[in-house]
N, C-alpha and C positions, 0 to 999 in steps of 0.2 A: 694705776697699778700696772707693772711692766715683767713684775716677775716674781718666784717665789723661791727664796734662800735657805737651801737646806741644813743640818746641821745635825751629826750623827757623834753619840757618844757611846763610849761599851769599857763596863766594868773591867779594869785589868789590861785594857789597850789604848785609853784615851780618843781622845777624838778625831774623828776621819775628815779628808777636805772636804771646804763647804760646796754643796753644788748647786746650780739653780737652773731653773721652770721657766722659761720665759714664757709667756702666756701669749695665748691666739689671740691673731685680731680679732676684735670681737669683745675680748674678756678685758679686756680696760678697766670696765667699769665694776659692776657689782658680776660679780661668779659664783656659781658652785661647780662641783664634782668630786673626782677623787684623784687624787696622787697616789701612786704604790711605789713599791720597792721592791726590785728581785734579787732573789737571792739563791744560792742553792740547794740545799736542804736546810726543811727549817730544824730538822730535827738535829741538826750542827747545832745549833742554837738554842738547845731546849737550856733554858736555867741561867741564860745571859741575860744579863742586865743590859737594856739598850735603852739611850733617851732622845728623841728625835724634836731638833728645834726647828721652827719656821716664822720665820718673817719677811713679810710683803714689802718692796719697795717699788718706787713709784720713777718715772721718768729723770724727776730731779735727784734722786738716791735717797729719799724720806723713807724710814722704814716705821714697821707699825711697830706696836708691840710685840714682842718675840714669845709663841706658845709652845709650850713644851707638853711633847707625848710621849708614856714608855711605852715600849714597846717590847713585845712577850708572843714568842712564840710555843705554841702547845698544837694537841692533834684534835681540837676540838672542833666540829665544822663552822665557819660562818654566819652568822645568825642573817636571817632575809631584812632588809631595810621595811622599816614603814611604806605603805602602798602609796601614801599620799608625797614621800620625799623620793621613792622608788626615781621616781623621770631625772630630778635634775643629781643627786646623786651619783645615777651612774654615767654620769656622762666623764668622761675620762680628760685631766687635764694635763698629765704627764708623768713621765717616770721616773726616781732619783734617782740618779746616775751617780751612787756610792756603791762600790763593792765592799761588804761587809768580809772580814777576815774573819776564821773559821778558829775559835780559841781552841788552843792545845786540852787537849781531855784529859782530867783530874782535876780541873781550876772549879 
């Protein structure tokens, strides 16, 4: 595993280019942590519909299966991880490099 393929959709604008993670030396093999996404206020985004795909490919271009997550922004706070997945968790494996567009208000 050499990298991680991003893949960003939003109700009313279609889908954003794909972007990807290449992964630390290191992380080849089995990994965890977390990927994020910045953006600018989420609160642009309250009530968009956004669906986030990912698939892992590998040196020769094998890719895994492709998982899909929606994603929802609200002002709820983060809830604390389990103590016991707390360590590998948070270790940070990259940023998506999609800049999400800010839908025109009334949609």
């Amino acid at each position: 595993m050499t990298r991680i393929v991003s893949v960003i959709e939003q109700s009313g604008r279609g889908r954003y280019p794909v972007d990807i993670i290449r992964l630390k030396k290191g992380m080849e093999g089995k990994f965890s942590g977390q990927i994020y996404l910045l953006t600018t206020s989420f609160r642009d985004f309250w009530g968009v519909t956004l669906a986030l795909t990912l698939t892992i490919e590998d040196r020769a271009g094998n890719s895994s299966k492709p998982i899909v997550f929606p994603l929802e922004f609200d002002s709820e706070p983060m809830k604390p991880l389990p103590s016991d997945m707390d360590k590998d968790l948070n270790r940070s494996i990259g940023a998506i490099g999609i800049e999400l567009t800010r839908p025109p208000y009334g949609l």
